[in-house]
N, C-alpha and C positions, 0 to 999 in steps of 0.2 A: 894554864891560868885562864879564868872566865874571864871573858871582854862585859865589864860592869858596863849598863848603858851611864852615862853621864846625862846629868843634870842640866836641861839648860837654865842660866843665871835669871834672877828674879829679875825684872822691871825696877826701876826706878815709880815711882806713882805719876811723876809726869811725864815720862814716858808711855804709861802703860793707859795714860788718858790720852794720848797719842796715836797711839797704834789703835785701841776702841775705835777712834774718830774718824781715823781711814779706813778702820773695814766699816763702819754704819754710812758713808757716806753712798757709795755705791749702791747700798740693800737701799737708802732712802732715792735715789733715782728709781728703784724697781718697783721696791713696796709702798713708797710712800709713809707716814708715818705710823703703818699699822705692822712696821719690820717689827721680830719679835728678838726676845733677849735670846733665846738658842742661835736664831737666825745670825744675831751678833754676835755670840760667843763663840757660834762654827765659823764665821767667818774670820775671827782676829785668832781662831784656835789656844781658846783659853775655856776653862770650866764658867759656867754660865754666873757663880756666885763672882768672881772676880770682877765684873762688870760695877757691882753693887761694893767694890772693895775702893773704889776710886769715882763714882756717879752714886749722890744720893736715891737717885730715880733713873727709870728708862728716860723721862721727858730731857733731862737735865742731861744726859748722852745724846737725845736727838738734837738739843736746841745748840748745843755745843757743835754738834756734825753740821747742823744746818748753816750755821754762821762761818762754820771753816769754807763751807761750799761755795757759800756766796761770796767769799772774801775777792773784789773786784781787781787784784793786785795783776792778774795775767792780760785781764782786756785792759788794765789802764799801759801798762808797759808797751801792749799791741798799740794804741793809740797814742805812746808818748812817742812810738819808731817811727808814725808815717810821716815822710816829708815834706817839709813843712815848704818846699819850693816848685810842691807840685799844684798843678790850679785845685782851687776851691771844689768844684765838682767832682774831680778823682777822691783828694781828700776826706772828703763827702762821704762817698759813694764807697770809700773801704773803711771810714767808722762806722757805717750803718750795714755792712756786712758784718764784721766785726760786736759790734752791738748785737745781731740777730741772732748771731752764733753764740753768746753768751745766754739770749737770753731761751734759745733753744734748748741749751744745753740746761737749763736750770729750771726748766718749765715746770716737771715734775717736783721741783724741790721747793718751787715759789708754793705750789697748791699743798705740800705740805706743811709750812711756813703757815700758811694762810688755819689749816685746822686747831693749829697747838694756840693753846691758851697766850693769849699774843700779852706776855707783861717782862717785866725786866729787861734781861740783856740782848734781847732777839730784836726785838723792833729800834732800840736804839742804833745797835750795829747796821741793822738794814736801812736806818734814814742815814747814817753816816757810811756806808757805801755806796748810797745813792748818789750822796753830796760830792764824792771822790770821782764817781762814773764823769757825772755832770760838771765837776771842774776839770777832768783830763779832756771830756769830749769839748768844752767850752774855748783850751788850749788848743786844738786842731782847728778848730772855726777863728780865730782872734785873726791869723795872719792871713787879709784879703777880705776882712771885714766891714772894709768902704764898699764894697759891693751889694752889700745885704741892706733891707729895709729895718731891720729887729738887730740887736745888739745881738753879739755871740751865745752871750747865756741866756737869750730867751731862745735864738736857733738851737741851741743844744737840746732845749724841753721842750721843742716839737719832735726832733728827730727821737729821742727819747721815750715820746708820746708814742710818736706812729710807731718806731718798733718793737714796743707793750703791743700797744694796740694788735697789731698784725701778729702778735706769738700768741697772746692770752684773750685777745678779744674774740666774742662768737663770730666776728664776720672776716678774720685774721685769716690769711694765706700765706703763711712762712715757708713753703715749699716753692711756690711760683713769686712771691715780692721782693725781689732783689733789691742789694742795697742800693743801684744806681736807680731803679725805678721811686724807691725811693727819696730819692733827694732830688728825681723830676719830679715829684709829686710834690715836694717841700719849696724847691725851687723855683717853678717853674707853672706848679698849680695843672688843674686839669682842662682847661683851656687848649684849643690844637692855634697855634702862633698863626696870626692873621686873622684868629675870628674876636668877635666883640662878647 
């Protein structure tokens, strides 16, 4: 008797808008948003019309991968573990690691973000990640916050600033600015102690 090959079982459609989303996320670190629908369809190993059976558009498979991308859910967890009985400047100094790795990691994805026609469900997602980044990072500042001259949640959107600033700005050095350098800079200012 002939060994028939078997069929593997169909997707469910939210499923199969699922698995699209994990293979385009990747191709969008590489390619940015100029990955193409083969480039998608060999990656989730599906025939390229399938794409188009569950995504009205390529836009609308990218804007859906980009938002799964940025979903803040991994850095806020990193940021809900750090110990909240360690001093302030440790504290500090591994959200603002932490922060940098995020935003390292998403740099490619920000500048994609940044090309796609920025209207509906994209930018609101991304102001309400932002909102979630900035109230986890504002809960690691809160405890030892008689120390500081700025309330928590305006310390949060400096630290937040500089580690933009230092991934995506022209004069950013995310390779050499470490998080502890960092929140000397935020802390402590650039001043050397004892001069005026």
């Amino acid at each position: 008797m002939e060994n028939k090959r078997r069929r593997v079982p169909a997707l469910a459609p939210e499923e199969r808008r699922a698995a699209l989303i994990d293979a385009t996320i990747p191709l969008l670190h590489e390619h940015g948003v100029d990955v193409s629908t083969r480039q998608i369809a060999q990656a989730a190993g599906v025939a390229e019309g399938t794409i188009f059976g569950v995504f009205e558009t390529k836009s609308s498979l990218v804007v859906c991968s980009v938002i799964k991308a940025l979903d803040p859910e991994e850095t806020v967890a990193a940021l809900t573990a750090i110990d909240r009985s360690r001093p302030l400047r440790e504290r500090l100094a591994t959200a603002a690691e932490l922060i940098h790795a995020r935003f390292r990691e998403n740099a490619q994805l920000m500048t994609a973000a940044r090309k796609l026609v920025i209207t509906g469900e994209l930018p609101r997602q991304m102001i309400a990640n932002r909102e979630i980044l900035h109230a986890a990072l504002t809960e690691v500042i809160t405890e030892g916050a008689d120390q500081l001259r700025r309330p928590p949640a305006a310390v949060a959107s400096l630290l937040l600033l500089f580690c933009g600033a230092n991934t995506y700005g022209p004069f950013g050095d995310p390779d050499n600015f470490s998080g502890e350098e960092t929140v000397s800079l935020l802390l402590d200012g650039l001043l050397r102690r004892g001069t005026q």
